[in-house]
MILUM-880061 format. One record per atom (N, C-alpha, C, O): x negated, y negated, z; residue in one letter. Coordinates in steps of 0.05 Angstrom, whole numbers, plus 5000, padded with zeros to 4 digits. Layout:
BEGIN
XYZA/...
end
This chain:
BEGIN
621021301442X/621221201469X/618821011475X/616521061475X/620020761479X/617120611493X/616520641516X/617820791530X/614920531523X/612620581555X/614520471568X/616020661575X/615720191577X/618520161596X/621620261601X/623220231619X/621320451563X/624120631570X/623120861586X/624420931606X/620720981577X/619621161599X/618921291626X/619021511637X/618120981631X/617520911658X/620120941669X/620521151681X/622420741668X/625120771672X/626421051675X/627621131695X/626021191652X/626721531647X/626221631678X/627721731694X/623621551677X/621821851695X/622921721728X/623421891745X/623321341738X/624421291755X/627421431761X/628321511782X/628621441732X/631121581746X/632221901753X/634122031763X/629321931737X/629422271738X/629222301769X/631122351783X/626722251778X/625722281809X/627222131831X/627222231854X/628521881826X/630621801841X/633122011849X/634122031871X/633922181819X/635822361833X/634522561841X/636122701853X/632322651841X/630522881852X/629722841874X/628123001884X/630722591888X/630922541912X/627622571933X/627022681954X/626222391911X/624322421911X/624522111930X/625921921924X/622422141959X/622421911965X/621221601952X/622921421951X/618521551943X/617621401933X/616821421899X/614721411886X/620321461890X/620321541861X/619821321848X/619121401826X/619821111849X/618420851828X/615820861827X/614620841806X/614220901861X/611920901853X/609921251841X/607621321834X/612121351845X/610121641830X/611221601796X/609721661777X/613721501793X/613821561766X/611321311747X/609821341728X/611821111764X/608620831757X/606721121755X/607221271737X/604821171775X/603821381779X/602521501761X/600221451753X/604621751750X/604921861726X/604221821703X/602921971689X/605221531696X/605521471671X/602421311670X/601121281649X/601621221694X/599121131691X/596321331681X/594321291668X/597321571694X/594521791694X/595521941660X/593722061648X/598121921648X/598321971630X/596821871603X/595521971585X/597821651611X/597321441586X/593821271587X/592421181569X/593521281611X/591221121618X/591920791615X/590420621605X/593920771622X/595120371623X/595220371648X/596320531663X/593420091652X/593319981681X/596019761679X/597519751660X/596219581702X/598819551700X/598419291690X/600419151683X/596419211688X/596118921671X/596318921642X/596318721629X/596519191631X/596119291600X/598819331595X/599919271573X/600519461619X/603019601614X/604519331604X/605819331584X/604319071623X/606318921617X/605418771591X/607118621581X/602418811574X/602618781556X/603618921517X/603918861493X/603919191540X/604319401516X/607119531522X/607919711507X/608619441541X/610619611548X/613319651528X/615219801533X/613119451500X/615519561492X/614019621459X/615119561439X/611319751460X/610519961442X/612320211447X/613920241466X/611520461420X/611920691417X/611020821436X/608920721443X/611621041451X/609721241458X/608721391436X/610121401416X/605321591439X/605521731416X/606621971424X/607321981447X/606822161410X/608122331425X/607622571440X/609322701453X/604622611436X/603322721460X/602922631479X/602622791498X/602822371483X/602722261512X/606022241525X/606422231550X/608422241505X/611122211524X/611622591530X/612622691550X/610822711511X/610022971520X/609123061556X/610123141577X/607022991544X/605922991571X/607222801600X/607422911622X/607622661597X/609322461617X/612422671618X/612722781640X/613622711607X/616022871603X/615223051630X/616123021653X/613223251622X/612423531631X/611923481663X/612923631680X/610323291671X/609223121693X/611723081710X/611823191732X/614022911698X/615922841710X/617423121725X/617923141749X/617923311704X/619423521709X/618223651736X/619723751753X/616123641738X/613723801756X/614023671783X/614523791803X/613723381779X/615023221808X/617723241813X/618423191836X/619723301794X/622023401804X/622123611819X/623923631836X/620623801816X/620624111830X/619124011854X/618224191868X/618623801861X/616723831881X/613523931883X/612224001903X/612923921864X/609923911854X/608723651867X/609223431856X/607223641888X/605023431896X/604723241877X/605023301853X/604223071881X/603822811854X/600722891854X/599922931831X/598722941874X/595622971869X/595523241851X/594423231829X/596723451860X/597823641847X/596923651817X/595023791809X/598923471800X/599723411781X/597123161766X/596523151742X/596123011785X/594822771769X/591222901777X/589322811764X/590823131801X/589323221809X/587223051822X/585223181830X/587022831826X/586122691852X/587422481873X/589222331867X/586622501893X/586422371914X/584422171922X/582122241925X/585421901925X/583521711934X/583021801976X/584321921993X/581121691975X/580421812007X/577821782020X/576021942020X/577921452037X/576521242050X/575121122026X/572721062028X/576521092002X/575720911988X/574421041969X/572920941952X/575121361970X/572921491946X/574921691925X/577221771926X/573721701914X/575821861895X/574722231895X/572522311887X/577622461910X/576722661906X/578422791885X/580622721878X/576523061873X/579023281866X/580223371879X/579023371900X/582623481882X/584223701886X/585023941878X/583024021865X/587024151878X/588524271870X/589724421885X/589324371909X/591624651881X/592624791898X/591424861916X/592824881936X/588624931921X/587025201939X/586224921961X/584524981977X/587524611963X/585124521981X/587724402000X/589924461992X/587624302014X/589524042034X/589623842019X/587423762012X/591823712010X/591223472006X/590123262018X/591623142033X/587223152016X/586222842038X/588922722047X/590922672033X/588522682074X/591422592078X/590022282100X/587822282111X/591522092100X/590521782113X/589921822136X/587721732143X/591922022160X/591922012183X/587722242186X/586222242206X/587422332170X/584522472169X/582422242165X/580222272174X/582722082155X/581421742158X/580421752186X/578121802194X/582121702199X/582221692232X/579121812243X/577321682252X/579522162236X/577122362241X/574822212224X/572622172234X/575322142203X/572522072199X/570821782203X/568321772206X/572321582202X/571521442219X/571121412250X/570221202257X/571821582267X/571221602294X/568621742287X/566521612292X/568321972277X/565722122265X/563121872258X/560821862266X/564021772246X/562721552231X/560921392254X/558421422253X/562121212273X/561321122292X/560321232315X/558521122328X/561721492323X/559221672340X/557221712328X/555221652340X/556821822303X/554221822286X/552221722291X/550121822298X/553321342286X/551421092289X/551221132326X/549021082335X/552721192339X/551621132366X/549921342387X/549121342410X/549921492365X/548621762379X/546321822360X/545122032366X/545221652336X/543921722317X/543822032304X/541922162297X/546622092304X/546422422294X/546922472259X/548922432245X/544222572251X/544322652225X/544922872215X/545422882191X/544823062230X/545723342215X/548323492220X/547923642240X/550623522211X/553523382210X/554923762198X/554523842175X/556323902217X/556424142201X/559724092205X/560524062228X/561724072179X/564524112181X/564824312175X/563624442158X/567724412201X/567824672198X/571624712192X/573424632208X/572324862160X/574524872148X/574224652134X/576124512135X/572124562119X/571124342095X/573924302074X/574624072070X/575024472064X/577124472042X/576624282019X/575624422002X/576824132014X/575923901987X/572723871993X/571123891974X/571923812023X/570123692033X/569623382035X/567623242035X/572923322038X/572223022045X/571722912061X/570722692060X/572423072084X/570322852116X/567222882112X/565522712116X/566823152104X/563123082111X/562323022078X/559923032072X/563722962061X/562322772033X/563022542046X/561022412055X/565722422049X/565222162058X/563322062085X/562321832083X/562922172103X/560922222121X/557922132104X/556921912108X/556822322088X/555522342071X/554322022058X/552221892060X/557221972043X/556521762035X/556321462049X/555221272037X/557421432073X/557821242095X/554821222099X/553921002103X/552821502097X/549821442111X/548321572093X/548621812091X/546521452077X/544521652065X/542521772074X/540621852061X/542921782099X/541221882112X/541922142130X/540122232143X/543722222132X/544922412135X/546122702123X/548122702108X/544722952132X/545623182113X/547823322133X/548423282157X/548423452119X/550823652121X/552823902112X/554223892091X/552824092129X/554524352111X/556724312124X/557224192145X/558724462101X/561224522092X/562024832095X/562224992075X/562524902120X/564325162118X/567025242113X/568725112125X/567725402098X/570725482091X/571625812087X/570325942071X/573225912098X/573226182085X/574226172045X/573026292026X/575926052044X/576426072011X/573925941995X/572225761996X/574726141981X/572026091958X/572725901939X/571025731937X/576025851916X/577325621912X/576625381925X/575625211911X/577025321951X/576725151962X/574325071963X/574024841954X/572125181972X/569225101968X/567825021932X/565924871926X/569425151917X/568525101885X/569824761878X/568624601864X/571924711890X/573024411895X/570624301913X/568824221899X/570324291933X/568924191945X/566524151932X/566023911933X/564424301919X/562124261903X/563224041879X/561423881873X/565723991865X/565423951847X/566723701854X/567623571836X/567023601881X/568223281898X/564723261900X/564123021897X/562023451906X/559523361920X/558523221888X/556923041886X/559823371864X/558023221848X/559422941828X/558222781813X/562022961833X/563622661823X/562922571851X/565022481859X/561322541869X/560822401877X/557722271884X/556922091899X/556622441866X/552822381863X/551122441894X/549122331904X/552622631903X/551522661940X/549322901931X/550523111928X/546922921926X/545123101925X/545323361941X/546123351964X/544823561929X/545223841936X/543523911965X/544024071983X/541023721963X/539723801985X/540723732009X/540223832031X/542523522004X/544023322019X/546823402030X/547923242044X/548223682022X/550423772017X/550724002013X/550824081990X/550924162031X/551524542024X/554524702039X/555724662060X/554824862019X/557024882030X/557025202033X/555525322018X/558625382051X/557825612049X/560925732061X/562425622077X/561125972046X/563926112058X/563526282072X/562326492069X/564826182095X/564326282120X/567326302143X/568726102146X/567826492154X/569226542176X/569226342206X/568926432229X/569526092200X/568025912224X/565325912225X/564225792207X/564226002238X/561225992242X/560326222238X/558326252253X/560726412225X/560526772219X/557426752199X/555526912202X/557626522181X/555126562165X/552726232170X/550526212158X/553526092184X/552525812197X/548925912201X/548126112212X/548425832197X/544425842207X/543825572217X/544925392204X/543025522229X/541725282244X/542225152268X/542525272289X/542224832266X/543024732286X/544624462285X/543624372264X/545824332291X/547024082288X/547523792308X/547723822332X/547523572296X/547923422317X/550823292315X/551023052320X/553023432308X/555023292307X/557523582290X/557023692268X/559723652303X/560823852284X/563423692288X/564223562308X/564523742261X/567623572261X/568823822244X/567424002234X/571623812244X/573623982234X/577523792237X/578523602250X/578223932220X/581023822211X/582024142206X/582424222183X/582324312231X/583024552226X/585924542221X/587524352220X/586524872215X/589724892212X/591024922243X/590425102259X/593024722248X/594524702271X/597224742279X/598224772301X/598324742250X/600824742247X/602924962262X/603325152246X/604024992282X/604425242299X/606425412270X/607825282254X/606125612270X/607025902241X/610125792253X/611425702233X/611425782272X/614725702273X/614725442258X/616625432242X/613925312257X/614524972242X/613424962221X/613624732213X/612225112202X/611525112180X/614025082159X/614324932140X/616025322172X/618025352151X/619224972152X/620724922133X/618924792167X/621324612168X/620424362153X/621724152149X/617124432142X/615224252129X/616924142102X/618524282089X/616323902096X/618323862067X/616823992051X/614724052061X/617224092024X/617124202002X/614524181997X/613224382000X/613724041992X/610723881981X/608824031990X/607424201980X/609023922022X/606524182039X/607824412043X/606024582043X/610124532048X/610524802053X/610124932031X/608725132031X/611324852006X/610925041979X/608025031972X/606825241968X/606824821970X/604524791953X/601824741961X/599824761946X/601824631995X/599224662006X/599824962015X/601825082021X/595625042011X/594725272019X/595425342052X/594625242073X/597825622045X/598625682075X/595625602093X/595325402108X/594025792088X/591325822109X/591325562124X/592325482145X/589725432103X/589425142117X/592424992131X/592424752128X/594425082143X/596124912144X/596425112179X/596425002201X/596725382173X/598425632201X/595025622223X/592825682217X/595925522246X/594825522270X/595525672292X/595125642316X/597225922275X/598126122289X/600326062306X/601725862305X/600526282324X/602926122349X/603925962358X/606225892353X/601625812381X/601725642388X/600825272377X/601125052388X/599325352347X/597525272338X/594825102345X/593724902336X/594225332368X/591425192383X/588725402374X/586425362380X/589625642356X/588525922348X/584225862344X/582125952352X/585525602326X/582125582318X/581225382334X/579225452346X/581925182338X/581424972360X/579725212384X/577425192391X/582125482395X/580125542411X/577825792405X/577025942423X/577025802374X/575425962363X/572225742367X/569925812373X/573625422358X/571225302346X/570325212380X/567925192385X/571525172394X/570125052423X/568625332421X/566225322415X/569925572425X/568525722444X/565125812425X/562925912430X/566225712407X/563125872392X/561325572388X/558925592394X/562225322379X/560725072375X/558025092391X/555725102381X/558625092413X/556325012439X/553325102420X/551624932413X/553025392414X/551125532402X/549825362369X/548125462353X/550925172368X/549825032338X/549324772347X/549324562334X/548924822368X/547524432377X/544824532381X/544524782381X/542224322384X/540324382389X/540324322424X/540024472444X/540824072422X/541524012458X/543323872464X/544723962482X/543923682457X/545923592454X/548323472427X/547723362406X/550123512434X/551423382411X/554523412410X/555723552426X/555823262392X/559123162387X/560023302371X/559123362348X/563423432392X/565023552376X/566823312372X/567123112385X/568123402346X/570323252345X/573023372320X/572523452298X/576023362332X/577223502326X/579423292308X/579123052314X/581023322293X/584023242284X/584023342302X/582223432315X/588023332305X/589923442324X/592623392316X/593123192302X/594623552324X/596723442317X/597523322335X/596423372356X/599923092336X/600522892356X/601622982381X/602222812398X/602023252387X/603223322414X/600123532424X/600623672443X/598223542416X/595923772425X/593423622438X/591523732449X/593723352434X/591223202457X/590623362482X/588423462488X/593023402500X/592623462534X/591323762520X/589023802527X/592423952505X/590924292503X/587924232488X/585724322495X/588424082471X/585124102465X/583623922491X/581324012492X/583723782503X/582223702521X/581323902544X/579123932553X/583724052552X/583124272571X/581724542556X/580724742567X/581924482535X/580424772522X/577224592524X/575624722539X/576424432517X/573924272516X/573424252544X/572124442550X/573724142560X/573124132591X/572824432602X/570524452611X/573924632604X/573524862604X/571125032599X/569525152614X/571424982565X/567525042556X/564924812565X/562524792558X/566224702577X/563624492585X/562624292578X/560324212582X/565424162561X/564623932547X/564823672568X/565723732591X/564223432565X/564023162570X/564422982558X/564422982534X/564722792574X/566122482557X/568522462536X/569022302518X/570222722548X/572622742525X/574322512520X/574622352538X/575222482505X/577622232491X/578322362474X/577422562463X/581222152467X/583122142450X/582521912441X/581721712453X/583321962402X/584321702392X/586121622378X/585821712356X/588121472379X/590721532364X/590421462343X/588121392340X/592121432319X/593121352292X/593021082297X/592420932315X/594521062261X/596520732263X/598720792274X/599720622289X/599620942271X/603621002287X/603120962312X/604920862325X/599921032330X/600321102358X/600421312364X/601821302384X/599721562360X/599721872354X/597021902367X/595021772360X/597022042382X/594722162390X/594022302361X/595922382349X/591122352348X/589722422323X/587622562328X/587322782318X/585622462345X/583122482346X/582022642376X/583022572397X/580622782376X/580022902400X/576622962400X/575923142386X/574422822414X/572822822417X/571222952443X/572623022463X/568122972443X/567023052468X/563723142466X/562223172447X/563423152487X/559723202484X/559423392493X/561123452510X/557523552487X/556223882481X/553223802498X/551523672485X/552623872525X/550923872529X/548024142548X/547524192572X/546724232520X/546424522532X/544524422547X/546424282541X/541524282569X/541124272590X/544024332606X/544524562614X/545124192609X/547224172631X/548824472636X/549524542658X/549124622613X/549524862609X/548125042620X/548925222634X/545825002612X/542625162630X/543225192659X/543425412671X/543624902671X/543024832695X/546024942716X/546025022740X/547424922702X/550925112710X/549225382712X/548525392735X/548325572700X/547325782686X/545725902720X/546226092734X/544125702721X/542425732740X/543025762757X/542125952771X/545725502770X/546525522787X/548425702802X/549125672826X/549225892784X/551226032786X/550126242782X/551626412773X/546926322787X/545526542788X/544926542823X/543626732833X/
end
C-alpha cells in the first residue's frame, strides 16, 4: 500500500463512519503516523508503506471509526498556539476555552495580577498558557484527579514553565489551596447530568464524566467556587468563569449576590455568551460587614 492509497483507505473508512471531518482526520492520522508533513507527502506519496507504519495507520483508523477522539489517538492538542498532552483522564483543550484565556490574559495586564490560581486545571492549559503569555507570573493548578494533574505536570514540562513557576495540587476546589491570589479562573464542569446523555460520542464516551456533569442544573460548582473564592484574594482581585451559552444571566446573579463587581459577559466567535467575569473586593466586604453590624 502506498501513502496515497492509504490516505484514500483511511478517507473512506471514516467517511462511512460518518465521521464529520473525515479527510482531515484521516490527513491527520497518517501524518502523526508516518511523520510526513504535507510537502513530503506529495513528494513521497506513491512510495511503499513499511509495514509497521501502515500497521499502525490501519489500527488508528479503526479507533477513529469507533469514535475514539483524534487527540485521543495522536495524544495532543494544539491550544493558543502551544502544543499540549492529553489523554483520556483530561478535557480535551477545546477553541471556545481560548476565549477564557485570553480575557484572563488582558485583565492580568490591566490589573497587574501575578499570582493566577486555576481551579479544575485538567491538562492545565489555561494557567500554562497564562504562564507562558507572562513570565512573570506564577500559578497553581487545582484538580481532584490525580490522572489529570500527572498530564498536567507533564504539559508544565513540554512546555519549559519552571516548577517554581507552576504547582499543581489535588484538591477538592479549594479543600487543600494555601495562600492568596490575584486572579482565579476555572473552565468548570457545567454540563447539566440530563444533556450529557445527548453529547456526540467523542465527549460522551470518552471525555472524563467528572470534568464534563455540573450536576442538575449545571450551576453545582460555579456555586461552590463563588461562594468560597472571596477567601483566596488578598484584597482585591478577578474571578473569571467559562460558561455555557445559556448560563451568563445565573452566573452573574450567583456573583452579584456574593459581592462581586464590575461583572460582564464575553461572547465567542459564534456570538455565545463564553466568558463570565467580576471583581472580588474584600475592603468593600469589611465595610458591608460593618455596616450590617
Amino acid at each position: 500500500m502506498t501513502f496515497r492509497e492509504a490516505l484514500n483507505w483511511g478517507k473512506e473508512k471514516l467517511q462511512h463512519a460518518g465521521i464529520p471531518e473525515y479527510d482531515l482526520d484521516a490527513w491527520l492520522l497518517l501524518e502523526h503516523v508516518s511523520g510526513l508533513s504535507r510537502a513530503m507527502y506529495f513528494v513521497r506519496d506513491r512510495e511503499e508503506m513499511e509495514e509497521s507504519c501502515r500497521e499502525q495507520y490501519e489500527e488508528a483508523i479503526r479507533k477513529r471509526e469507533s469514535r475514539v477522539p483524534l487527540q485521543h489517538i495522536t495524544g495532543v492538542q494544539e491550544f493558543m498556539g502551544y502544543e499540549f498532552h492529553v489523554n483520556e483522564h483530561v478535557l480535551i483543550p477545546r477553541q471556545d476555552t481560548e476565549i477564557l484565556v485570553e480575557e484572563a490574559d488582558r485583565a492580568a495586564d490591566d490589573t497587574g495580577a501575578k499570582r493566577i490560581l486555576d481551579v479544575c486545571t485538567g491538562s492545565g492549559c489555561i494557567l500554562l498558557s497564562l504562564l507562558k503569555m507572562n513570565e512573570n507570573r506564577t500559578g497553581t493548578g487545582s484538580d481532584l484527579s490525580e490522572p489529570a494533574l500527572k498530564m498536567a505536570e507533564e504539559n508544565r514540562r513540554l512546555l519549559e514553565i519552571p516548577e517554581e513557576r507552576a504547582a499543581f495540587v489535588q484538591s477538592d476546589l479549594f479543600e487543600r489551596i494555601e495562600g492568596t491570589y490575584d486572579m482565579i479562573v476555572s473552565n468548570p464542569p457545567y454540563i447539566r447530568t440530563e444533556e450529557i446523555r445527548k453529547l456526540q460520542e467523542e465527549v460522551r464516551l470518552h471525555d472524563p464524566y467528572g470534568a464534563l456533569d455540573g450536576k442538575e442544573d449545571g450551576l453545582y460548582f460555579y456555586r461552590r467556587i463563588i461562594s468560597e473564592a472571596g477567601g483566596y484574594f488578598e484584597h482585591q482581585g478577578t474571578l473569571l468563569f467559562e460558561i455555557g451559552y445559556d448560563q451568563a444571566e445565573d452566573v452573574k446573579r450567583l456573583m452579584e449576590e456574593a459581592g462581586y463587581s464590575q461583572i460582564y459577559v464575553k461572547k465567542d466567535l459564534a456570538g455565545l455568551d463564553r466568558v463570565v467575569g467580576g471583581v472580588y473586593n474584600k475592603a468593600r466586604e469589611n465595610e458591608e460587614e460593618l455596616t450590617n453590624v
